[in-house]
C-alpha positions in Angstrom: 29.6 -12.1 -6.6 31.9 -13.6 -4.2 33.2 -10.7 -3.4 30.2 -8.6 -3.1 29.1 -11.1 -0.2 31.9 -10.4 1.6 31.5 -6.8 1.4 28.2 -6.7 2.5 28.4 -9.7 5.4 32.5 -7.8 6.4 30.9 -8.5 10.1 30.0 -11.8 9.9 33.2 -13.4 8.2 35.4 -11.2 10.4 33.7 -12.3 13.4 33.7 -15.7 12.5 29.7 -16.2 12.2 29.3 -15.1 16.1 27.0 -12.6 14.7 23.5 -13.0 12.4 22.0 -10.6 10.7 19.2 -8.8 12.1 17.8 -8.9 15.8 16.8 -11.4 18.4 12.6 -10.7 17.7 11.8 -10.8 14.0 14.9 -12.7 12.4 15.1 -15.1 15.9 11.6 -15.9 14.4 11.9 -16.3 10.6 15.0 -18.7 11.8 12.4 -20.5 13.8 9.7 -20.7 11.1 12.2 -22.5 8.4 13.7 -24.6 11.2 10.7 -26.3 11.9 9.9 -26.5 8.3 13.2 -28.7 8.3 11.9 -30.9 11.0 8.8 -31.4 10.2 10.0 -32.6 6.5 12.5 -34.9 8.1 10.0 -36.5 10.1 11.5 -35.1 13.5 8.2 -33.6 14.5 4.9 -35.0 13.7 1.4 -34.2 13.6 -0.1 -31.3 10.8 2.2 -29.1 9.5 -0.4 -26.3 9.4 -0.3 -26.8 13.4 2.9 -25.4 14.5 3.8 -25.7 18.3 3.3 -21.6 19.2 -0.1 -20.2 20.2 -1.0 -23.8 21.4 -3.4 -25.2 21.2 -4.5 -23.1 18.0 -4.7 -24.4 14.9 -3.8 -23.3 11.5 -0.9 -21.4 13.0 1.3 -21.8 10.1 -0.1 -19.6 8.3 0.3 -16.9 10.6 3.7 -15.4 8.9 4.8 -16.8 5.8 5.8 -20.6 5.7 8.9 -20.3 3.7 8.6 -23.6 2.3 10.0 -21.9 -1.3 13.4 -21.6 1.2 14.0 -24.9 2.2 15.9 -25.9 -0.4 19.3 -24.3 0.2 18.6 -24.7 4.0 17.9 -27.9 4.5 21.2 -29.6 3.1 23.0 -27.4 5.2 20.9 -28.9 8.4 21.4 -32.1 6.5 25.3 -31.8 6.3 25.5 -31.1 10.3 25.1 -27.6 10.7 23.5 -26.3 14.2 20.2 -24.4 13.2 21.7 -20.8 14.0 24.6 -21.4 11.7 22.6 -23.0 8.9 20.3 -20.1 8.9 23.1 -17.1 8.6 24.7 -19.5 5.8 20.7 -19.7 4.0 20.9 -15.6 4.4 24.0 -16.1 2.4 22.7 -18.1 -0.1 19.7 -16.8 -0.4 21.4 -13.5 -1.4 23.8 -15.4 -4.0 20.5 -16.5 -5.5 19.4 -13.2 -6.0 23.1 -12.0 -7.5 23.0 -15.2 -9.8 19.5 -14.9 -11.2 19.0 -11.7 -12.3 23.4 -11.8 -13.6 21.8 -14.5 -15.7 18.7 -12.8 -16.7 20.7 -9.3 -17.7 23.3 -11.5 -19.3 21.8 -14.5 -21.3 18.2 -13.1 -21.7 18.7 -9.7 -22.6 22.4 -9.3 -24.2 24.1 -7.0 -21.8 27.7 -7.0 -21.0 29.6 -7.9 -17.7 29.8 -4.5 -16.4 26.6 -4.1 -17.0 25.3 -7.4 -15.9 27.4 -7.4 -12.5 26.4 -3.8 -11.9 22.0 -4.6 -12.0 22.5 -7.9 -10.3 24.8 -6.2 -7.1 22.0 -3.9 -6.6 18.8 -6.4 -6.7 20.6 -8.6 -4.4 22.4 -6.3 -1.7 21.1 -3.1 -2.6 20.9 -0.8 0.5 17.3 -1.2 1.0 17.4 -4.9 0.8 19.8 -5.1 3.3 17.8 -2.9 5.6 15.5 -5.3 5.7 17.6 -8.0 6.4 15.6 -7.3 9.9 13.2 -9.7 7.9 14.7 -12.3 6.2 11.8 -13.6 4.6 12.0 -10.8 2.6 15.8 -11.4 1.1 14.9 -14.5 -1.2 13.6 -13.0 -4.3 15.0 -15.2 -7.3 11.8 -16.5 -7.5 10.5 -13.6 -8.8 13.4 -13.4 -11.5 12.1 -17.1 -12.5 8.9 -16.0 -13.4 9.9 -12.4 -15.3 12.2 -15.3 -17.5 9.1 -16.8 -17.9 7.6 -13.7 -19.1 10.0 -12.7 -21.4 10.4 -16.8 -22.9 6.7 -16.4 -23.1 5.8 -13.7 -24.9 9.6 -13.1 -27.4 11.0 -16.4 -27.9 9.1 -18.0 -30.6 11.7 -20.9 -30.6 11.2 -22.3 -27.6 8.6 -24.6 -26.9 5.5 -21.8 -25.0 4.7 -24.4 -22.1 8.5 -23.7 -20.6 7.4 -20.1 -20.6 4.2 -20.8 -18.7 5.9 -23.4 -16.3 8.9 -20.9 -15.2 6.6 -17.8 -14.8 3.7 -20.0 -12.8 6.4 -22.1 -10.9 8.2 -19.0 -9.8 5.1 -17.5 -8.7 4.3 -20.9 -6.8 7.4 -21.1 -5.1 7.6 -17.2 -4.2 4.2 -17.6 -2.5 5.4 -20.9 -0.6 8.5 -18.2 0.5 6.6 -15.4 1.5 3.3 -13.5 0.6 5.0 -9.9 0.1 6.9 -10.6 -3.0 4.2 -13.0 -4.4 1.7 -10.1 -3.7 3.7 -7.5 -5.3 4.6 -10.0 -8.2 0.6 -10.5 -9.0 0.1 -6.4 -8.5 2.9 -5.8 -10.8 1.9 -8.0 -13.6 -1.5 -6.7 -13.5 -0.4 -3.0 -14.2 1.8 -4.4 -16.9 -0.8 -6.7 -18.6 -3.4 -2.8 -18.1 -0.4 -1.0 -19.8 0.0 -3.1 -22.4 -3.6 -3.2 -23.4 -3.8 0.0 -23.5 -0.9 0.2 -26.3 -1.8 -0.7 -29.6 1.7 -2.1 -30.9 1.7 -4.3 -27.6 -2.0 -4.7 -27.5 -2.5 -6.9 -30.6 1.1 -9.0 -30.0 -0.3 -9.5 -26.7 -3.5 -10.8 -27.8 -2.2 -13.2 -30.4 0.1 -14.5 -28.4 -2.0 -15.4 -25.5 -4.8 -17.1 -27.7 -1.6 -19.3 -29.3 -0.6 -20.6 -26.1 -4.1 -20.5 -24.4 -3.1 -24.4 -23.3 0.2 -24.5 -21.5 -0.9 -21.0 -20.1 -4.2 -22.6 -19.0 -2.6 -26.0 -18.5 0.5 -24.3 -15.6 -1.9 -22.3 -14.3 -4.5 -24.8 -13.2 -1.4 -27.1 -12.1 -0.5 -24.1 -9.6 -4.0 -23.5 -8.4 -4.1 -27.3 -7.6 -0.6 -26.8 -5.6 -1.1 -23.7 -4.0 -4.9 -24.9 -2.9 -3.4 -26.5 0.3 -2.1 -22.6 1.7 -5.0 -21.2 0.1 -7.6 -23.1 2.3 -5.9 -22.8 5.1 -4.9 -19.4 5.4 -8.6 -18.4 4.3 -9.0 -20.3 7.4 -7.1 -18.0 9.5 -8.4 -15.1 7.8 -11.9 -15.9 9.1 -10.5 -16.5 12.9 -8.0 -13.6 12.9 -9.6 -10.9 10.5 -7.7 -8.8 7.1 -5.8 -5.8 8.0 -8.1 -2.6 8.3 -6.8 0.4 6.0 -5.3 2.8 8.8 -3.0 -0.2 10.0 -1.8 -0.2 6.0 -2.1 3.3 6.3 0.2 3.5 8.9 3.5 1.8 6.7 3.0 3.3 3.3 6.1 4.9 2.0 5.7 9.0 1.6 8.1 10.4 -0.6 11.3 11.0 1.8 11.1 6.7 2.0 12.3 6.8 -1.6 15.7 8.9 -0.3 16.4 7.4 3.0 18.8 4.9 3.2 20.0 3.2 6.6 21.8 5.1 9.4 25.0 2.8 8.9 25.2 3.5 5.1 28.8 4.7 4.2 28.2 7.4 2.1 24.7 8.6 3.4 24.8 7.5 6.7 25.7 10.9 8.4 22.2 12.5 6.4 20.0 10.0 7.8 17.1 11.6 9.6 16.9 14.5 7.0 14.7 13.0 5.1 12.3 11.9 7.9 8.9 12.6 7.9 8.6 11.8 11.5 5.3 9.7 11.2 6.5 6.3 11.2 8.6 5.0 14.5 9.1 1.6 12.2 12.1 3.6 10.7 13.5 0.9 8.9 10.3 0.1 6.7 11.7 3.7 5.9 14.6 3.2 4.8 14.5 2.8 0.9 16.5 4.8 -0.8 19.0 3.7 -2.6 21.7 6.6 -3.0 21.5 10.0 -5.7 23.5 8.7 -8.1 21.8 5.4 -8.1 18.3 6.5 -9.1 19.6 8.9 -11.4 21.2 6.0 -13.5 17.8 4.2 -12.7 15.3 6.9 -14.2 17.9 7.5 -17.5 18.0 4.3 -17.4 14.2 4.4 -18.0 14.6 6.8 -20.1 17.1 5.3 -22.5 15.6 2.2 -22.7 11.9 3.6 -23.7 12.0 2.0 -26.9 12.7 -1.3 -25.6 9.5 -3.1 -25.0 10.8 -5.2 -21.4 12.4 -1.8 -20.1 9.7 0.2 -21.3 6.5 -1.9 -19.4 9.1 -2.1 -16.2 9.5 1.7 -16.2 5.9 2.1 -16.7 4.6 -0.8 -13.8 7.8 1.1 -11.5 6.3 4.8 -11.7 2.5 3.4 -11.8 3.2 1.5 -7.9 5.4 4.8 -6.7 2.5 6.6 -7.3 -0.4 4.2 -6.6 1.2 3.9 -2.8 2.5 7.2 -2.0 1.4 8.2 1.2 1.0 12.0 1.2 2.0 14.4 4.1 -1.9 14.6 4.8 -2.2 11.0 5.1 -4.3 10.7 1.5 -2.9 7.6 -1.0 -4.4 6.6 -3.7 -3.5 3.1 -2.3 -6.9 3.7 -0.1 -8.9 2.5 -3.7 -6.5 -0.2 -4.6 -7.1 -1.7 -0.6 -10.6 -1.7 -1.9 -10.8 -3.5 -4.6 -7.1 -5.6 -5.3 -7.7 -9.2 -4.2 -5.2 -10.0 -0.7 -4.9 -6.0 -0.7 -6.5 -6.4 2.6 -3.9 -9.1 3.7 -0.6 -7.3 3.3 0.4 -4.4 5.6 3.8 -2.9 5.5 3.3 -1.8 1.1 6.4 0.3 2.0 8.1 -3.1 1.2 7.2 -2.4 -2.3 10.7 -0.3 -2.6 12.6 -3.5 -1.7 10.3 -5.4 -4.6 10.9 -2.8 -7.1 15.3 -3.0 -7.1 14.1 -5.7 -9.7 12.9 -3.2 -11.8 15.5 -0.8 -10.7 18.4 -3.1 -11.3 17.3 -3.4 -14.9 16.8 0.3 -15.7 20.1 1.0 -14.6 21.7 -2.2 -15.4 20.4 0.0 -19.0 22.0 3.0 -18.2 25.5 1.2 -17.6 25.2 -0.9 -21.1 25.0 2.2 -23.1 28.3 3.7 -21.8 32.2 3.4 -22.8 33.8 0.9 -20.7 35.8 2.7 -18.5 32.5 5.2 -18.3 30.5 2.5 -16.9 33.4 0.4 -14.7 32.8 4.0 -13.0 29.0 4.0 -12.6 29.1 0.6 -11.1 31.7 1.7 -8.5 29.5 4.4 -8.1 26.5 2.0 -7.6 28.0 -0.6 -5.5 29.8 2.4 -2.8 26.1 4.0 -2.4 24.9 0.3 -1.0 27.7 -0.4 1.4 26.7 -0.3 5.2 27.0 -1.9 8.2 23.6 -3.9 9.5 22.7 -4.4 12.7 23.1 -8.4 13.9 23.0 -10.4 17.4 24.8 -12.7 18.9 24.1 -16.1 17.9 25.6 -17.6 20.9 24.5 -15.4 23.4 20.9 -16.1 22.5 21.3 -20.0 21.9 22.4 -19.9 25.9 18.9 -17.9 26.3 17.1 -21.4 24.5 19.0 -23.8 26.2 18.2 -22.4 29.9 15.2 -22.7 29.5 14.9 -25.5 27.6 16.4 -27.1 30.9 13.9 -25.8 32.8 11.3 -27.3 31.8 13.7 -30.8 30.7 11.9 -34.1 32.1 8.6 -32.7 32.2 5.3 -33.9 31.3 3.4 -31.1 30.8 0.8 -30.3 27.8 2.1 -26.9 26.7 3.9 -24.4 29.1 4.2 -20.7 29.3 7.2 -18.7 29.6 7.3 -15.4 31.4 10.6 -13.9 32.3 11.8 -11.5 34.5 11.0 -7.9 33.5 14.3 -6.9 35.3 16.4 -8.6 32.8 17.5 -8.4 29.3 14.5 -9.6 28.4 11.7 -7.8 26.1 8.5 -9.4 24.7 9.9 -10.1 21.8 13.2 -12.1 22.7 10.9 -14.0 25.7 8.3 -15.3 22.4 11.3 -16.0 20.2 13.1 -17.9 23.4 10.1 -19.7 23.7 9.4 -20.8 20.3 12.9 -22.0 20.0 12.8 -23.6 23.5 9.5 -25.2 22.1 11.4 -27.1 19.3 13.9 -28.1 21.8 11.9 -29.5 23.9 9.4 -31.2 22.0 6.8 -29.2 24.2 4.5 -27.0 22.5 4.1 -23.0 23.8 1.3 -20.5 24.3 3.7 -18.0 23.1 4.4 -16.3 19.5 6.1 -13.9 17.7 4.4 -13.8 14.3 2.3 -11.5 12.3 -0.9 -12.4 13.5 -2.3 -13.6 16.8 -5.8 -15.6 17.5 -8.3 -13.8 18.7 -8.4 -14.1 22.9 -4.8 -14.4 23.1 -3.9 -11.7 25.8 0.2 -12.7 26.0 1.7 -10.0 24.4 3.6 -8.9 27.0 4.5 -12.2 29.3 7.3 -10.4 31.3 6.1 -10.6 35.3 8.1 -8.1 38.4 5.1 -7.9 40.6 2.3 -9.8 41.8 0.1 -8.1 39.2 1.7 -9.5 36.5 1.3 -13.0 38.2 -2.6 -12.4 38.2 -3.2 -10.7 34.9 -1.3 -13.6 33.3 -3.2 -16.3 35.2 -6.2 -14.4 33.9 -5.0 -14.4 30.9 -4.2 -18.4 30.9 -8.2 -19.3 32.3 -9.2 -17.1 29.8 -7.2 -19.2 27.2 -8.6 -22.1 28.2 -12.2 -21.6 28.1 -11.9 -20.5 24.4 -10.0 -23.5 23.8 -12.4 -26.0 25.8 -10.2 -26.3 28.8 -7.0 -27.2 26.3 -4.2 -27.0 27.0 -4.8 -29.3 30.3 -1.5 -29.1 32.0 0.7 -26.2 31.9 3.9 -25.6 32.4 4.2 -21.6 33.4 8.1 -20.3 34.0 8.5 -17.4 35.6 10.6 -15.4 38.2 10.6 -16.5 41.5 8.3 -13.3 43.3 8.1 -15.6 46.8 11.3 -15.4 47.0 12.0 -12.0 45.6 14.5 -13.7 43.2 14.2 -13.4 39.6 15.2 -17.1 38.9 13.1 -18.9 36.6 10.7 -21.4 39.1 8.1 -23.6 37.5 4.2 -24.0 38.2 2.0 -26.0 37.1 -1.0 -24.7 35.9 -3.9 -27.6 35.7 -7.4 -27.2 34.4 
């Protein structure tokens, strides 16, 4: 495992953690989101944790992106130990990813018999398989061994009859309560999945009846850990049905938009060292958000995963995975005409209407994946499959994009000074368009320069915005800007019954025709 982290994170170690994974818009912001979780838990800021201090003075804006709660764990003794917050967060990327490796090793080793090869070989590609790491864009999505808690739970639940059923129930319903306190993709997909598996089943005799019996035996700790969840998960529930009703669901052409058509399942990222020269041939050139794309996870690769399918048919786990992995392929394959059958699914699936990039289902399904060819390996001589999992591991292997964590802290602190001393309700920050700035990195600066300060900002990067707020773009070059953001700001206020009272607005210095930052203050 040790080893596979250093593969995969070569840049980091070699460059000493100057660099972090990702970019300086979406990951800048998941490192904000769990940052704040940490201070809020340790008492450093106060007031609701459902108000976070972005899109001020809006409430409920917690549950905006995912609150990544679930995370906190193996980030917040790191904080605790004396790390800075840009360091703790590429070590919790680390971990998180060790998590992964360890989890389903365990699972594939202890639960279901297989043998180191084979064990190493499943759990290297559910935790840094090449479409995973794409998406370490958005590292929300990397912790997953949640989801290996509650497929544990499964399979304690319904094929170890000597174990006591309520462990069963409390692993599957605690996995699924801390996944969704991590992030609402995997916990959606999770639900989904089991669904289709729980349809599937039903509709087999040999598994129908088991199934049957074996949920009317353990009716009580079933009932009992699910209830206990509900009561724990009520808190997120009623406030992001909250925000719901303020900010709307996601309308079906905006899902439309980032389901995977076929080529997504053959992809894989332009800095993949085996594939990386063929990226591009399989694009459909529909979707500019290439690295929701990206999921494929190297020829050989899915070979072993659909013999691995195939081998494994008669095995009742590898048999329902197979069948829930080929059912969500074809439920949201987006066709070159734009027709999916997701279009019913949106329809009727409770939170369907909630979740927008499905193509993220690829990234869910290396659970699946890793078993099916973690199969495949199992079955072969030794030296047969040390050979496959070279294979496996080579097809993964990339270079990912990062930033430089020290470059953008400078970003925070300058203009965390500029706005040091004040007394201002909220403030505003609008930088130069001439710079290095774009609208992400000036939201990200902000909300980090927020937690700096202790002053709360109108600005965000998250998935979701309040309805009114015009401040996508805050970047000022001319005296235009300067009015359609004051606009903007009256506008603000008068939704928000003249809050915030004071602001603090930075921006460039257009009297001057300088582009240093200069303060005003905005007063209702």
């Amino acid at each position: 495992m040790l080893i596979a982290v250093l593969a995969v994170h070569a840049s980091m170690f070699r460059k000493n953690f100057a660099y972090t994974p990702g970019d300086q818009s979406d990951a800048a912001g998941i490192a904000w989101f769990i940052e704040r979780d940490y201070l809020w838990v340790t008492g450093a800021e106060h007031g609701s944790y459902w108000d976070s201090p972005m899109l001020y003075p809006q409430r409920d804006t917690a549950t905006y992106s995912d609150t990544l709660l679930g995370g906190l764990p193996f980030y917040a003794p790191i904080r605790a130990a004396g790390a800075d917050p840009q360091t703790a967060f590429q070590l919790w990327i680390l971990i998180a990813g060790c998590l992964n490796y360890l989890s389903l090793y365990i699972l594939l080793k202890k639960l279901l018999g297989y043998g180191e090869i084979a064990s190493n070989a499943g759990a290297f590609l559910f935790a840094f398989g090449s479409s995973r790491m794409m998406q370490e864009w958005h590292p929300q999505l990397v912790p997953e061994c949640y989801v290996v808690l509650s497929l544990a739970g499964l399979i304690f639940l319904f094929r170890d009859e000597k174990r006591r059923p309520i462990w069963g129930a409390a692993l599957f319903f605690g996995g699924l309560l801390l996944q969704i306190y991590t992030g609402v993709y995997w916990a959606f997909f999770l639900v989904f999945c089991v669904v289709l598996a729980l349809v599937f089943a039903l509709c087999r005799r040999d598994w129908r009846n088991p199934l049957l019996n074996r949920l009317r035996e353990q009716a009580w700790p079933i009932g009992g850990a699910a209830v206990a969840s509900l009561v724990l998960v009520a808190p997120l529930m009623v406030h992001s049905v909250h925000t719901a009703q303020q900010v709307g669901t996601r309308s079906y052409e905006e899902v439309r938009y980032l389901l995977p058509g076929w080529t997504s399942w053959f992809q894989q990222m332009p800095g993949c060292l085996v594939y990386g020269r063929l990226y591009g041939f399989f694009d459909s050139h529909r979707n500019p958000s290439w690295w929701e794309d990206s999921n494929g996870l190297g020829f050989a690769t899915t070979a072993m995963i659909c013999l691995g399918f195939w081998a494994g048919r008669r095995r009742p786990l590898v048999a329902l995975l197979g069948l829930v992995s080929v059912a969500s392929v074809i439920l949201t394959l987006r066709l070159p005409s734009g027709w999916s059958l997701w279009a019913g699914v949106y329809s009727v699936f409770p939170g369907a209407n909630g979740v927008r990039a499905i193509c993220r289902i690829a990234v869910f399904l290396t659970l699946p994946f890793a078993v099916a060819a973690a199969t495949w390996i199992q079955g072969r001589a030794p030296r047969a499959g040390l050979l496959l999992a070279a294979i496996l591991v080579l097809e993964q292997v990339g270079t990912l994009s990062s930033y430089e964590k020290r470059d953008y802290q400078f970003l925070v602190d300058r203009t965390s000074e500029t706005l040091r001393g004040q007394k201002c309700e909220a403030f505003l920050f609008s930088p130069s368009k001439r710079e290095v700035w774009s609208p992400a990195l000036a939201h990200t600066v902000a909300m980090w320069t927020s937690l700096s300060t202790g002053i709360p900002t109108v600005n965000a990067w998250t998935s979701a915005y309040a309805p009114g707020w015009a401040f996508y773009d805050t970047r000022v070059s001319t005296t235009e800007d300067i009015a359609r953001l004051r606009t903007a700001i009256a506008k603000w206020r008068d939704l928000h019954d003249g809050y915030p009272r004071s602001l603090c607005w930075i921006h460039p210095d257009l009297a001057h025709g300088s582009d240093d930052a200069v303060r005003t203050l905005v007063e209702h």
